[in-house]
FIFI-886019 format. One record per residue: x, y, z of N, C-alpha, C, O, CB in turn. Coordinates in pm, whole numbers, padded with zeros to 5 digits, always signed. Last residue first. Glycine has a CB too. Layout:
N
XYZXYZXYZXYZXYZ ...
# end
This chain:
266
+05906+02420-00813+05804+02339-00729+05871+02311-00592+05810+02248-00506+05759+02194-00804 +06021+02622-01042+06050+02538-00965+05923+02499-00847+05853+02594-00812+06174+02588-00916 +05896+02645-01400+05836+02737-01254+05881+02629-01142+05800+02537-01128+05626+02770-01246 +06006+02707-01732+06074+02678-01588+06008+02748-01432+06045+02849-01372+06231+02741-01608 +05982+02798-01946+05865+02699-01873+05914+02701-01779+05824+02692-01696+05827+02558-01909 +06201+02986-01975+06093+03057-01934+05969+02979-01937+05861+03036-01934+06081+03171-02010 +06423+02812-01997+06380+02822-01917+06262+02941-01865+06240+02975-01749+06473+02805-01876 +06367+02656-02274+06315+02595-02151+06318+02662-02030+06247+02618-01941+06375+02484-02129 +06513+02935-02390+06364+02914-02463+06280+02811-02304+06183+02852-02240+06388+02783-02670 +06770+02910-02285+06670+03033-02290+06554+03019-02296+06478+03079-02221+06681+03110-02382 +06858+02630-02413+06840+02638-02223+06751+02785-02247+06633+02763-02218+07041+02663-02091 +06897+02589-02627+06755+02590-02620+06724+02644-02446+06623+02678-02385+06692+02418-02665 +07201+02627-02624+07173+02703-02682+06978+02718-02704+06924+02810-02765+07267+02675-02787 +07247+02353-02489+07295+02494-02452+07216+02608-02502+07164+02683-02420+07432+02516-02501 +07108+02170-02621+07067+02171-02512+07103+02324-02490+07016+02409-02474+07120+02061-02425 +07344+02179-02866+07144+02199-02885+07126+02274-02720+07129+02395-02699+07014+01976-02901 +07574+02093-02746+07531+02212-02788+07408+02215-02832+07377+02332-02808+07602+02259-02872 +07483+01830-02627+07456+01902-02540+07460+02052-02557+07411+02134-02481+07521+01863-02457 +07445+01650-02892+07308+01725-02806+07320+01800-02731+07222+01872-02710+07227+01662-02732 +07693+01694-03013+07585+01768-03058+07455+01795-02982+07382+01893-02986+07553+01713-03163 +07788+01537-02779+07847+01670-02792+07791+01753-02897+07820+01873-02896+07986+01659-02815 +07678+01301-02860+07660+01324-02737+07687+01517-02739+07604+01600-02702+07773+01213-02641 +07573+01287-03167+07691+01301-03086+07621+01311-02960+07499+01330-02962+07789+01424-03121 +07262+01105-03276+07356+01274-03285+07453+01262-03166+07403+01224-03060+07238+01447-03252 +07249+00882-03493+07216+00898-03380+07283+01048-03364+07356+01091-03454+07259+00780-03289 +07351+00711-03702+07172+00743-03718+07160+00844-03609+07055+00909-03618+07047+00592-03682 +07648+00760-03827+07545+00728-03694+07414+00749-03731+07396+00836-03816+07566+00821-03562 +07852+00869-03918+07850+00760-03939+07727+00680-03867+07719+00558-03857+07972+00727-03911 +07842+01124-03804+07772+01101-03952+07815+00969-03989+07815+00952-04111+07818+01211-04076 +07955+01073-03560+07813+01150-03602+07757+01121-03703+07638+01093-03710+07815+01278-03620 +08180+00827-03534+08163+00960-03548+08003+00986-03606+07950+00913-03690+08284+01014-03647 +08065+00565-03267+08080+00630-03408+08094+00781-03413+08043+00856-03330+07959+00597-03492 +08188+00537-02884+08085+00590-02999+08140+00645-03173+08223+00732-03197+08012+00732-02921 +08454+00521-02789+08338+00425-02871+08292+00423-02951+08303+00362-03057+08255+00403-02851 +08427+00707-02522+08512+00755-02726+08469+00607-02800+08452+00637-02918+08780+00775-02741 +08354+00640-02369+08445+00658-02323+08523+00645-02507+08619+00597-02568+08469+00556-02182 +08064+00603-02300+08119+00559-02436+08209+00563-02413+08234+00443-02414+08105+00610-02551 +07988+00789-02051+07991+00641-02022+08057+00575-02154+08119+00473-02122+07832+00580-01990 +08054+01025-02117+08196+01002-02014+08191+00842-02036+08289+00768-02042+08181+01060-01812 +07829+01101-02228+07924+01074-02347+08067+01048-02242+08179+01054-02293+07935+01231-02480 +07640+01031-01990+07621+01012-02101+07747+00981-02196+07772+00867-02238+07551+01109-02129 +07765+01315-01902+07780+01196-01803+07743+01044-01913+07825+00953-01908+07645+01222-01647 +07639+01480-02058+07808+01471-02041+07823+01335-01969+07912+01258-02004+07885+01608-01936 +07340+01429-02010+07431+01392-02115+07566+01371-02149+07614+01289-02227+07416+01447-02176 +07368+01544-01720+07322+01444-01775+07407+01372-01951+07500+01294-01975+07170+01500-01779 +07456+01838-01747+07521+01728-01685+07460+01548-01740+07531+01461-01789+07491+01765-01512 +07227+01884-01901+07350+01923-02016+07441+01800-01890+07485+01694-01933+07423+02163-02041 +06969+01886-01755+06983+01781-01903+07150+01789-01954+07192+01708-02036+06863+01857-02062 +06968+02055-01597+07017+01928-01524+06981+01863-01666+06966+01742-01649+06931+01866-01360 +06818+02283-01686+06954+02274-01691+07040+02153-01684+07149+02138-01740+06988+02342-01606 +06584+02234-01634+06625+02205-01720+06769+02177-01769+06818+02096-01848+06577+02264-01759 +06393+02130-01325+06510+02191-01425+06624+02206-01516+06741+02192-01482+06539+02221-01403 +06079+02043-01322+06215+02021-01317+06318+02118-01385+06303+02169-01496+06231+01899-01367 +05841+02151-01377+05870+02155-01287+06022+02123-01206+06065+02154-01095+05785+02108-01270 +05710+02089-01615+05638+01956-01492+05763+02037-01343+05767+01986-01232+05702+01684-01565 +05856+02259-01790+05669+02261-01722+05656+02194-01664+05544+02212-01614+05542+02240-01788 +06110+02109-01765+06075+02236-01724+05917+02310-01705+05883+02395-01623+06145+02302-01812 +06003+01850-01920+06070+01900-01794+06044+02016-01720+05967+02022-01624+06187+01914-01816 +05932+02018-02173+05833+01891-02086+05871+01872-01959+05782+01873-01874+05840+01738-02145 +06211+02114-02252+06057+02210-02235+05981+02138-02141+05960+02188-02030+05952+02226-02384 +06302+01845-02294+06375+01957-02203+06283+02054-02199+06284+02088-02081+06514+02018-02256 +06115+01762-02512+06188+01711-02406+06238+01789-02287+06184+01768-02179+06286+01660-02458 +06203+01892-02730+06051+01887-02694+06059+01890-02520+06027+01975-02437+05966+01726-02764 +06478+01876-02797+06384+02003-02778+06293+02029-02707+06274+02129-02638+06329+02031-02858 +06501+01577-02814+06543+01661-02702+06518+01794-02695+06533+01844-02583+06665+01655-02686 +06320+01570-02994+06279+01538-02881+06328+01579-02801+06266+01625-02704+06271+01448-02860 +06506+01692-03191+06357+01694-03218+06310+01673-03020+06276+01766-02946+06298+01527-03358 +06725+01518-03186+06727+01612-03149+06599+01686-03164+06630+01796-03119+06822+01653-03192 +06553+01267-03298+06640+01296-03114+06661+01404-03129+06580+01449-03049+06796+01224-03052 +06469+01351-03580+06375+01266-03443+06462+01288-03287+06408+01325-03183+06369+01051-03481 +06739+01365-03674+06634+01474-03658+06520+01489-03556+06486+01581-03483+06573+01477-03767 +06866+01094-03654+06937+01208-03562+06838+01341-03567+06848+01423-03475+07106+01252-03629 +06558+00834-03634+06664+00997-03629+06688+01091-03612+06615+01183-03574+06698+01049-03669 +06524+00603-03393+06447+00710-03455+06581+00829-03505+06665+00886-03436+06320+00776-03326 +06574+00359-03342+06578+00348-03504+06557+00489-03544+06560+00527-03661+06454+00244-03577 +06832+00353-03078+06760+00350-03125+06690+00402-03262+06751+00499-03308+06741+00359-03054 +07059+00429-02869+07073+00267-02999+06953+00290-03082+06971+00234-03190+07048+00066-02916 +07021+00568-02665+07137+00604-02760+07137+00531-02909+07191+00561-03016+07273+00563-02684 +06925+00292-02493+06914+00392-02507+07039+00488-02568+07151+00477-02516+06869+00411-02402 +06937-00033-02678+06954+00061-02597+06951+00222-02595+06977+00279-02701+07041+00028-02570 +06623-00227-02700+06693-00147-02761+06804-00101-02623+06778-00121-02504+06592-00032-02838 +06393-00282-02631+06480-00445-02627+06599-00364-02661+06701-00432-02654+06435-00602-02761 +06211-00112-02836+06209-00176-02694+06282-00279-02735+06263-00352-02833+06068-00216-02618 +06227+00138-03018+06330+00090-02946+06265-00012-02784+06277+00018-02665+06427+00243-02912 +06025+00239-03180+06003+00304-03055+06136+00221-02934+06140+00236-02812+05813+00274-03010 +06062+00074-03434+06066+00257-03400+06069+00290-03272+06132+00394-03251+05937+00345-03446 +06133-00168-03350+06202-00040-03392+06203+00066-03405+06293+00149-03397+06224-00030-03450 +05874-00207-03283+05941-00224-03188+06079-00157-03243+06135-00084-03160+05936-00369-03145 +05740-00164-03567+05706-00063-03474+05819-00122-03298+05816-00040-03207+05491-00071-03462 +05898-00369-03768+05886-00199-03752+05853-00095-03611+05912+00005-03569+05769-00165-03844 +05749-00553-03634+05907-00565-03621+05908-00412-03609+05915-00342-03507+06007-00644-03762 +05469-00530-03706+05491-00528-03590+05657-00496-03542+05688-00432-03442+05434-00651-03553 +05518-00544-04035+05487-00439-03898+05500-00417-03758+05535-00313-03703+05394-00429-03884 +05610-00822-04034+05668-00680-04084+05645-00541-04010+05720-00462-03952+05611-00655-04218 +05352-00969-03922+05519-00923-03845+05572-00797-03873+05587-00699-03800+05649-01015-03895 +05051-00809-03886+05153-00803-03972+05292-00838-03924+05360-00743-03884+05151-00682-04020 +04866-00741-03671+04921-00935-03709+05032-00936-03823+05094-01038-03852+04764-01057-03794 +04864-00482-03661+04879-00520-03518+04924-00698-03601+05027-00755-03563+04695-00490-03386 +04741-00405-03901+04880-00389-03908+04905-00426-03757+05013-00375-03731+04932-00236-03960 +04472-00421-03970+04544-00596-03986+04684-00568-03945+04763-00663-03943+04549-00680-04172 +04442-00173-04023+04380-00245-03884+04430-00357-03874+04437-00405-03760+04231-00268-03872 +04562-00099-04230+04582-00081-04102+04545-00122-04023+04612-00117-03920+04574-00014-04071 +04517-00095-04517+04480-00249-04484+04529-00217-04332+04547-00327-04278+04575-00395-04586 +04611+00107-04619+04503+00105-04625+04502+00033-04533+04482+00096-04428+04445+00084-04723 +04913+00099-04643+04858+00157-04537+04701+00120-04498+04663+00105-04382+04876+00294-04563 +05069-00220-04761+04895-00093-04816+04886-00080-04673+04865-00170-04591+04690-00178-04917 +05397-00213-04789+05305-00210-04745+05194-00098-04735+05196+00023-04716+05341-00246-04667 +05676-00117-04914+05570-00137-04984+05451-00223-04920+05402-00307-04996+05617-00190-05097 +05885-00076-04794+05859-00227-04755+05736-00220-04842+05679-00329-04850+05836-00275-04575 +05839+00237-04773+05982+00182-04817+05974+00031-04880+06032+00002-04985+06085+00178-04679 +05621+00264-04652+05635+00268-04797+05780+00202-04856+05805+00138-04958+05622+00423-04840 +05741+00148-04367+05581+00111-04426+05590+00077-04631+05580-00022-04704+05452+00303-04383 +05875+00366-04334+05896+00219-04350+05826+00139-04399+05864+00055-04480+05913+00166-04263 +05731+00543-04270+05854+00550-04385+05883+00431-04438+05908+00398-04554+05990+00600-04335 +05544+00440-04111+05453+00543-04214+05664+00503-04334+05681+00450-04443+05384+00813-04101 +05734+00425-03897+05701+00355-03914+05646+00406-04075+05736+00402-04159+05640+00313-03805 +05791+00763-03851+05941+00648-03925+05895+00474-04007+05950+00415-04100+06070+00585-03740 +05608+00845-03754+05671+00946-03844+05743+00799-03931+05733+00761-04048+05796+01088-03753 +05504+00702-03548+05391+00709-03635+05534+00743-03791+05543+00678-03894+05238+00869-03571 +05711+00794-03387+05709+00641-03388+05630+00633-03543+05679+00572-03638+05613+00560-03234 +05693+01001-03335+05802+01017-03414+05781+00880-03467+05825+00848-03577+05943+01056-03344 +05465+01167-03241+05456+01103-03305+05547+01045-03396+05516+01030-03514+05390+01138-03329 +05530+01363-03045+05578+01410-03178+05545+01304-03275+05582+01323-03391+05732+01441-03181 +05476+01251-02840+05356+01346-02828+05431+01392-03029+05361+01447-03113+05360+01510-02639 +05658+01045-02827+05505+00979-02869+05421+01092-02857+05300+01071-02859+05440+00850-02766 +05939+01164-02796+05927+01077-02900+05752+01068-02919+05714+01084-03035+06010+00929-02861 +05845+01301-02520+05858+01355-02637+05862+01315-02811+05820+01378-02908+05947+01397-02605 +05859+01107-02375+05741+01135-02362+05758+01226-02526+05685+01207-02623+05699+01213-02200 +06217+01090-02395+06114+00953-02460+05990+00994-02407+05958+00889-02351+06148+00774-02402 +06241+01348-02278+06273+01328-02367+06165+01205-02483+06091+01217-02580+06399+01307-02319 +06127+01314-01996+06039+01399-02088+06090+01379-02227+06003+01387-02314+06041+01558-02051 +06309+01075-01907+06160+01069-01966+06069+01163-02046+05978+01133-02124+06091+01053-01872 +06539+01252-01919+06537+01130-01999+06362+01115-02052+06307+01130-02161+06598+00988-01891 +06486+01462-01735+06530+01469-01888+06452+01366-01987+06366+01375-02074+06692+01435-01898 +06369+01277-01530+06279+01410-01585+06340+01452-01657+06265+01535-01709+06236+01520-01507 +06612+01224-01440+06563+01104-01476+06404+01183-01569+06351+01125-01664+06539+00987-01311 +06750+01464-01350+06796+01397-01484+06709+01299-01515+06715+01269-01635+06935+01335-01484 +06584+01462-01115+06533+01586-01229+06618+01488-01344+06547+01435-01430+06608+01801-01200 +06616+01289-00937+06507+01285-01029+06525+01380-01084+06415+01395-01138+06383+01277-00990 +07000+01118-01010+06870+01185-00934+06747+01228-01007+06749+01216-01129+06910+01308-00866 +07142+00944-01187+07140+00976-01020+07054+01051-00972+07037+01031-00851+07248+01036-00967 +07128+00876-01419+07063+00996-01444+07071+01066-01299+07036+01181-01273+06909+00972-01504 +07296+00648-01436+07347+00729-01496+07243+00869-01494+07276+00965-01564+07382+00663-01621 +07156+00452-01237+07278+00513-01168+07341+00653-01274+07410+00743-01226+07408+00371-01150 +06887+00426-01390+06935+00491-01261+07043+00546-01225+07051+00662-01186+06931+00427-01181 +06918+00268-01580+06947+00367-01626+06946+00469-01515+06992+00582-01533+06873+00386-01731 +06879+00011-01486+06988+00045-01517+07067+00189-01545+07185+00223-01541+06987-00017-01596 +06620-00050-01451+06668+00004-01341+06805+00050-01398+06846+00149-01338+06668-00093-01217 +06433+00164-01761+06532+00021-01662+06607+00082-01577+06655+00195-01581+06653-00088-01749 +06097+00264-01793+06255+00298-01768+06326+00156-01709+06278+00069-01635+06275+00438-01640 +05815+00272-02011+05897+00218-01961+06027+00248-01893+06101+00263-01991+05902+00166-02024 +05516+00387-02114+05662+00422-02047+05693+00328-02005+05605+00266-01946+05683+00517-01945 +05242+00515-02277+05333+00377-02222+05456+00372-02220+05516+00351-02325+05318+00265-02288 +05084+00679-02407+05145+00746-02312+05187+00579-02177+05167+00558-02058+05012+00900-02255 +05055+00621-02651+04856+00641-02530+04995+00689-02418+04947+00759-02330+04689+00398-02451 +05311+00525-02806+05173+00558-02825+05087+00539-02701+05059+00425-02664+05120+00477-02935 +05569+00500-02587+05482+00388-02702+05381+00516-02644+05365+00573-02536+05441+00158-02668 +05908+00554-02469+05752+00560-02423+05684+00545-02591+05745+00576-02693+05703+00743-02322 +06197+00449-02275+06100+00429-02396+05965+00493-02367+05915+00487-02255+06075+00271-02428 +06528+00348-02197+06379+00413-02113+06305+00428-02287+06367+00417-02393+06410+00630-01985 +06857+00195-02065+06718+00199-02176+06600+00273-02105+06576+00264-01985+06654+00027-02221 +07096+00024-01999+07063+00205-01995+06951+00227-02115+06970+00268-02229+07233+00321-02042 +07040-00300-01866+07038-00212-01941+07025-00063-01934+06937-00022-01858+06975-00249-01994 +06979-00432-01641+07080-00354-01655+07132-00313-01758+07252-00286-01764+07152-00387-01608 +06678-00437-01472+06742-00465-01641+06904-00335-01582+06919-00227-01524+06573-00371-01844 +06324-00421-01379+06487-00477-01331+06519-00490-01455+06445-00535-01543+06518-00627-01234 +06122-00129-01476+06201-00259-01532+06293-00325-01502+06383-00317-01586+06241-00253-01619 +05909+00096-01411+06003+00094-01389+06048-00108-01414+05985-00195-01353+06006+00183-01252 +05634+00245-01550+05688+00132-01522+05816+00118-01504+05867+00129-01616+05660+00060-01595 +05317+00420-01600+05479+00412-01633+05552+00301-01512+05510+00292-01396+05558+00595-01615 +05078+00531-01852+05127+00420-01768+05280+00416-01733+05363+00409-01824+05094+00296-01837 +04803+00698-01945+04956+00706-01883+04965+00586-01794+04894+00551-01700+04991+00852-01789 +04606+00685-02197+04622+00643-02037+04733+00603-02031+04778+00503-02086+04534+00537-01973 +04520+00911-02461+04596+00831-02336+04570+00827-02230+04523+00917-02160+04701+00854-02308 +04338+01050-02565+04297+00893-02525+04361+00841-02518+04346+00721-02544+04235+00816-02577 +04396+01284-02614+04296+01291-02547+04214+01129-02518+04103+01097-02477+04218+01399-02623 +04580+01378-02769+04660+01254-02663+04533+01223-02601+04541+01128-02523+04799+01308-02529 +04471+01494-02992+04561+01414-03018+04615+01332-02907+04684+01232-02929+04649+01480-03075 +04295+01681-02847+04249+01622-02948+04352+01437-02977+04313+01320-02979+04266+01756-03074 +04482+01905-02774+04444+01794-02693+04368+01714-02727+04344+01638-02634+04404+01817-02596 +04538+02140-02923+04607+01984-02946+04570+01861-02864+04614+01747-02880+04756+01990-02920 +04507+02376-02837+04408+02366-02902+04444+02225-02973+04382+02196-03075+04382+02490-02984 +04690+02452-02622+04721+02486-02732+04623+02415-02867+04670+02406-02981+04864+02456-02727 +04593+02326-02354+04581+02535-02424+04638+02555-02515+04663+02674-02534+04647+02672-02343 +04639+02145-02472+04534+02185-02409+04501+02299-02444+04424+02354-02521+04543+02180-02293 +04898+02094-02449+04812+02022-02565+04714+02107-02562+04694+02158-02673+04760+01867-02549 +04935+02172-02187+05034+02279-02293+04946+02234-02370+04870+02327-02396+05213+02267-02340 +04820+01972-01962+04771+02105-02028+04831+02186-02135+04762+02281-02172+04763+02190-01937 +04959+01751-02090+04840+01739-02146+04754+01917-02115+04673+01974-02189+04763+01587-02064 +05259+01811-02012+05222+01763-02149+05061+01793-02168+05033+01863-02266+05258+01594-02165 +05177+01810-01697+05238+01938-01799+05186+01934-01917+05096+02009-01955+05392+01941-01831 +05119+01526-01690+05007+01632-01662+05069+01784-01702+04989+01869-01740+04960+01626-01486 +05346+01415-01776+05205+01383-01815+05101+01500-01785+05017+01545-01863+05160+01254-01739 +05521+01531-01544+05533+01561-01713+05446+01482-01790+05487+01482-01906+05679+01529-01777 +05387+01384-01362+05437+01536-01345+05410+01571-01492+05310+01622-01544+05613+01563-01291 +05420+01132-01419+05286+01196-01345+05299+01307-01385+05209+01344-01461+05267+01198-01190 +05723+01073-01427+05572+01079-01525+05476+01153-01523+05444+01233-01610+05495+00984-01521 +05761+01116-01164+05842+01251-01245+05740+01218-01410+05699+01306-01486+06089+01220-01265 +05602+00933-01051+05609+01039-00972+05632+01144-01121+05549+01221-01170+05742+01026-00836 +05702+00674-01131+05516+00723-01182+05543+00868-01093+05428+00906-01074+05327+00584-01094 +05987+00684-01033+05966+00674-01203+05807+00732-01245+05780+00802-01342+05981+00484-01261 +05923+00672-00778+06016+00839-00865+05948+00837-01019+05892+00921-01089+06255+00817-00896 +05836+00452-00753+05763+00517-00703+05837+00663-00779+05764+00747-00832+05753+00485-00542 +06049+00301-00824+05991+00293-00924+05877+00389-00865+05800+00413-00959+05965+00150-00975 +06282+00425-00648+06309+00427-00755+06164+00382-00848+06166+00436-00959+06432+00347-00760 +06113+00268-00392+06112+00444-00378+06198+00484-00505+06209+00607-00498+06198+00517-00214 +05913-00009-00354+05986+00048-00363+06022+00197-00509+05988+00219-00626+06050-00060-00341 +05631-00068-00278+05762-00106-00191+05860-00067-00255+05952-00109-00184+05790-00246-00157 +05466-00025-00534+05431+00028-00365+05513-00019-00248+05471-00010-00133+05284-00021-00317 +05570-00040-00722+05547+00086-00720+05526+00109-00565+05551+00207-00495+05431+00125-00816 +05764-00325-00837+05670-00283-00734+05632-00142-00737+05735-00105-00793+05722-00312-00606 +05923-00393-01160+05980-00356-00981+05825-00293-00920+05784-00197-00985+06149-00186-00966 +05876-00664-01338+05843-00467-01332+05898-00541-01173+05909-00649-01114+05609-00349-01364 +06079-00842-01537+06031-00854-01404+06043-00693-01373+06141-00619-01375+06124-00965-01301 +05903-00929-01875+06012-00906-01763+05929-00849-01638+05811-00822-01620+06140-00791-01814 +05660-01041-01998+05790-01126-01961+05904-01052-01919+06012-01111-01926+05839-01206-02075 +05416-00826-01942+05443-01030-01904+05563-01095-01859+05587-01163-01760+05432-01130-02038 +05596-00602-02052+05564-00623-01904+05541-00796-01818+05590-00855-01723+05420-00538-01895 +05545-00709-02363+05673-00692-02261+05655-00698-02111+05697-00796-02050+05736-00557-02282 +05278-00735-02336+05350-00833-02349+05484-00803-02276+05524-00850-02169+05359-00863-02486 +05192-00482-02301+05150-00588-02225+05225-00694-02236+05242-00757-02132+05033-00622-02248 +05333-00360-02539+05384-00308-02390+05324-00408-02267+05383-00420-02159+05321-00136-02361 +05203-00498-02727+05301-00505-02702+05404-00444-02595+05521-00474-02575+05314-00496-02785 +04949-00362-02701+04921-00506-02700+05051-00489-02650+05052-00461-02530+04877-00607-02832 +04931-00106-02675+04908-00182-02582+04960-00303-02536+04996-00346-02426+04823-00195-02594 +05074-00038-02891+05129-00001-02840+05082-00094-02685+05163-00138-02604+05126+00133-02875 +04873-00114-03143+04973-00212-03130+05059-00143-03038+05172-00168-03080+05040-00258-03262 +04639+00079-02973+04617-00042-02988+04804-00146-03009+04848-00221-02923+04497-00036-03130 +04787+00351-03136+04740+00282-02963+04706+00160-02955+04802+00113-02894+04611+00340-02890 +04826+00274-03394+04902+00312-03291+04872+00248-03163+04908+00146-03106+04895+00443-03280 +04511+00303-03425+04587+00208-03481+04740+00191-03376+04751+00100-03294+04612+00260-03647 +04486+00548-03346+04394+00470-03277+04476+00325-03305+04499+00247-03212+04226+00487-03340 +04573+00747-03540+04636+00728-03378+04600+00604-03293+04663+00564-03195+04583+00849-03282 +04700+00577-03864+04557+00633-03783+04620+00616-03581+04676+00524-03521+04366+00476-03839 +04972+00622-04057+04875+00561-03936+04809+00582-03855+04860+00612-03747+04900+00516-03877 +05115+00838-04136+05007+00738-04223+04904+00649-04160+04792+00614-04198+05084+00637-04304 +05223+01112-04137+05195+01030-04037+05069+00933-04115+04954+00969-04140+05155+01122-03894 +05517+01329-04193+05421+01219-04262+05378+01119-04153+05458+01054-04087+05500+01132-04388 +05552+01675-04089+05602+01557-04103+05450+01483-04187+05343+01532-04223+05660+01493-03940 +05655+01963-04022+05558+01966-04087+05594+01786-04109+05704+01781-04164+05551+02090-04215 +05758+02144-03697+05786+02095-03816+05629+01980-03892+05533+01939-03829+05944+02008-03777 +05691+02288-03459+05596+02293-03577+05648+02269-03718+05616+02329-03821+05535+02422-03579 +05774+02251-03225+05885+02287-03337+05766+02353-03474+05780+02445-03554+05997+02105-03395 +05502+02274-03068+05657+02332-03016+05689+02385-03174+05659+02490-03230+05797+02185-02938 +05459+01950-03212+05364+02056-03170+05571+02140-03108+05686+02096-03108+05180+01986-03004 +05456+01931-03562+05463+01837-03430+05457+01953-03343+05450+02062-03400+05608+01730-03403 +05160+01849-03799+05287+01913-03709+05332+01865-03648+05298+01748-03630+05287+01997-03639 +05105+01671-04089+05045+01663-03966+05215+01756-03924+05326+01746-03976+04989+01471-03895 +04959+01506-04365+05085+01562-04329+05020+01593-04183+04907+01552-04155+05151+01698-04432 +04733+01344-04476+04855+01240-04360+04959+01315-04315+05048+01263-04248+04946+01101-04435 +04660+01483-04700+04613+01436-04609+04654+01421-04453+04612+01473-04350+04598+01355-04657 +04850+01478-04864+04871+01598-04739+04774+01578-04650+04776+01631-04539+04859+01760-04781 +04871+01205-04951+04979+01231-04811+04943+01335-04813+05012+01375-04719+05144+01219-04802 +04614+01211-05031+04629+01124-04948+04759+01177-04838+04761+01188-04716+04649+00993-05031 +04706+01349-05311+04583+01401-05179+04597+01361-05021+04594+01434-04922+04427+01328-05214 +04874+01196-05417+04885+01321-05331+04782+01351-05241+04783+01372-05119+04895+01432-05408 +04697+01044-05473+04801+00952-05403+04855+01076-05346+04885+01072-05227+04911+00846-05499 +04545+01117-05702+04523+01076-05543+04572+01044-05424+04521+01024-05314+04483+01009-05533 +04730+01203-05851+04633+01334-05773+04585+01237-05619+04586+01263-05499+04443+01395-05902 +04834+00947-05961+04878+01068-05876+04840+01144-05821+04903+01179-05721+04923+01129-05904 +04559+00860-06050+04622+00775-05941+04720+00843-05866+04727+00829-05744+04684+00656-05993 +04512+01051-06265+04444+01040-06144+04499+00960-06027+04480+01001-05912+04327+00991-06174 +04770+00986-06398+04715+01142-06357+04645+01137-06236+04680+01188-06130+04610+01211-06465 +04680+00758-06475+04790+00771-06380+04755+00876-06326+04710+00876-06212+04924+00775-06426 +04479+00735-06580+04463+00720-06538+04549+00728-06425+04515+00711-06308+04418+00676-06583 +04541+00925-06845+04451+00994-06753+04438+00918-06621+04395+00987-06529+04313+01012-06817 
# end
């Protein structure tokens, strides 16, 4: 009887913890309280910022684009939440976005709405609407909670007590986890979330664009440009955590209908 009960509870608990993602309205596992999240998203986006060198916002016109095409698709993101009776869930972010000297092709965004892009990833998005892929894309990873989704997997996998969450900011284990989930130090393409999680986002993603005002279309050049930079490298697909370059841009093709009736040019 006592297992019985330890199962009933232990169910309870994850539908508890089941949760949507908004758009797809796939049905996922989120074990970690948002608040929890936000907090080890601070700490460790403060840190990073400590030790590399952010580029200026107010002398120069690449990191001024970067809080520009944020701005945009922050304030899209939070009315769609909005009028979709979800604003509950970001309703205690504070958008931050940051442009990174790094010649790395990396961009990221962490729980409360903490962005990062490297200068590196400039020359491959060349102008602001592709750079309004990329970011609505990684804005898309933390409104889907993908970070919450994988960590929560990992969590059980590593047999760590969710319970004990508030101690999960001094946990290494944890802490390791969550810079994997959300890829900082990572490269872009390189990262822990899956091939369901990216193409997930690039859904989300390319919609988030197209309400802030960009156009959507400019995601399919983007990515080609993307699978020109591997120059065949890249693992086959199912050898990958990650989805082809040539799987995202058939997604992309075939969602272009759906993004472009967000599509109001500015």
């Amino acid at each position: 009887m006592k297992k019985i009960a330890l199962i009933f509870t232990a169910g309870v608990g994850l539908l508890a913890a089941c949760s949507r993602v908004p758009i797809t309205g796939r049905s996922q596992l989120n074990l970690l309280p948002e608040s929890t999240m936000q907090s080890m998203a601070l700490q460790e986006y403060q840190s990073f910022l400590s030790s590399n060198k952010v580029v200026s916002q107010s002398t120069n016109k690449d990191a001024e684009m970067v809080k520009r095409v944020g701005q945009r698709i922050a304030a899209a993101v939070t009315a769609y939440m909005n009028q979709n009776n979800m604003g509950n869930q970001i309703a205690d972010y504070k958008w931050e976005f940051n442009l990174v000297d790094s010649k790395e092709v990396n961009a990221w965004c962490m729980p409360g709405g903490k962005v990062v892009v490297y200068t590196g990833l400039l020359p491959v998005t060349q102008n602001e609407t592709a750079l309004a892929c990329v970011m609505g894309h990684e804005i898309a990873h933390a409104i889907a909670r993908h970070g919450n989704e994988r960590m929560s997997q990992g969590l059980v996998a590593q047999g760590i007590q969710v319970a004990g969450s508030v101690a999960l900011g001094k946990n290494p284990t944890a802490v390791n986890l969550f810079n994997q989930a959300f890829g900082v130090g990572g490269n872009l393409g390189i990262m822990a979330f899956s091939r369901q999680n990216e193409l997930e986002a690039d859904h989300l993603g390319v919609i988030f664009m197209a309400m802030a005002g960009y156009n959507p279309q400019e995601s399919i050049p983007f990515w080609q440009r993307m699978a020109n930079m591997s120059q065949g490298q890249k693992p086959p697909e199912f050898m990958s955590t990650h989805p082809s370059d040539a799987r995202r841009v058939q997604q992309l093709q075939q969602l272009m209908p759906e993004a472009m009736k967000y599509y109001r040019p500015r």
